[in-house]
C-alpha positions in Angstrom: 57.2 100.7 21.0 54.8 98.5 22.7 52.7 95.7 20.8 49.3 94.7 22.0 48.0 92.1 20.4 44.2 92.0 22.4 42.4 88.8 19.7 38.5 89.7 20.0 37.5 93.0 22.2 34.0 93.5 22.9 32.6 96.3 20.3 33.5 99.2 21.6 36.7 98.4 23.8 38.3 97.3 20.5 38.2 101.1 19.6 38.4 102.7 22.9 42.2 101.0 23.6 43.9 103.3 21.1 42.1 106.5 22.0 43.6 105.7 25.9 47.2 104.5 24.5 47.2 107.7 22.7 45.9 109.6 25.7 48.6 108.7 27.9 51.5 109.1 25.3 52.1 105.2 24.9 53.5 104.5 21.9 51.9 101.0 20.5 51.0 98.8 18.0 47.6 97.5 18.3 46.2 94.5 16.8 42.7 93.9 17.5 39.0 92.4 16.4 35.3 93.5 17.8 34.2 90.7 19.3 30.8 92.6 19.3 29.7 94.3 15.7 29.8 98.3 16.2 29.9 101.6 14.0 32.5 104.0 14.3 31.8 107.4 13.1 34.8 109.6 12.3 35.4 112.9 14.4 34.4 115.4 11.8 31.6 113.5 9.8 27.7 114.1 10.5 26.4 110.9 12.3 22.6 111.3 11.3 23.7 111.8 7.7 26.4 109.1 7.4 24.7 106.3 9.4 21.4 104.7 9.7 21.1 106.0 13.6 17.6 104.6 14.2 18.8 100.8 12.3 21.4 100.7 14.5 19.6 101.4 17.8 16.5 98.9 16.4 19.2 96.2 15.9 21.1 96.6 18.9 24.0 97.5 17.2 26.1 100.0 19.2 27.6 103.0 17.8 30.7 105.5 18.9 32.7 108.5 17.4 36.2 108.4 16.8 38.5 111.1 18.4 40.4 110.5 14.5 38.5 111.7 11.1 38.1 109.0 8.4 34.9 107.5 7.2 31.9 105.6 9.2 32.9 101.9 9.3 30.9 98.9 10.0 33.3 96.6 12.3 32.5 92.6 13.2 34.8 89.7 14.3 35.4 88.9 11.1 38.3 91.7 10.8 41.1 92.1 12.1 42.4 95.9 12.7 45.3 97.3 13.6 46.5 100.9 15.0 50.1 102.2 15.1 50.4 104.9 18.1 52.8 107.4 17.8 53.8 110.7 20.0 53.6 113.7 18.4 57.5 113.9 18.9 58.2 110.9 17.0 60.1 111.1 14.1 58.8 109.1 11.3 60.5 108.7 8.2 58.5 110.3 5.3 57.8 107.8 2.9 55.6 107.5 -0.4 52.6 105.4 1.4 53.2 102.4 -0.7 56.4 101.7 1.5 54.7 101.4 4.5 56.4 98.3 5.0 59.8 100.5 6.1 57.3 102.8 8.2 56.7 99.9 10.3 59.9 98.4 10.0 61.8 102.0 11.6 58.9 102.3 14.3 58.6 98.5 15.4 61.5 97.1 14.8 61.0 93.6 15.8 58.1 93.2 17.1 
């Protein structure tokens, strides 16, 4: 597994690098902040209901959709994200979410 840790992205790029890792089968962790606030909409979720579309556009504030579900976030510099890349193939130890510590741990090793 590869680790990119990228600092400050502008907006959208932030997002858009683990939508291409996961495009070309790269496995990856991803540590990453917008340098440029942005709204990310989830795949499945209705963006003129769950979003103030015409706020967003007035304030310059761009906007994409997600090829993941989840919620509509607000994202800004001032957080720091990170994604965790896996092929489909991949085993990965069931574990009750709380453990997510030996999730990472059997995926990342070392990094």
């Amino acid at each position: 597994m590869l680790l990119f840790d990228l600092g400050k992205l502008p907006g959208q790029q932030s997002m858009l690098i683990f939508h291409a890792l996961a495009g070309l089968g790269i496995e990856a962790l991803v540590i990453v902040s917008p340098k440029i606030p942005l709204v990310s909409i989830g795949y499945f979720q209705d963006a003129e209901q769950e979003v103030d579309l015409p706020y967003c556009r007035e304030s310059g504030i761009p906007f994409m959709r997600r090829e993941v579900g989840g919620g509509a976030t607000y994202l800004d510099e001032n957080q720091v994200f990170y994604q965790l890349i896996w092929r489909k193939i991949t085993k990965i130890p069931k574990s009750d979410p709380r453990h997510l510590p030996v999730v990472f741990r059997s995926s990342c090793g070392d990094l």
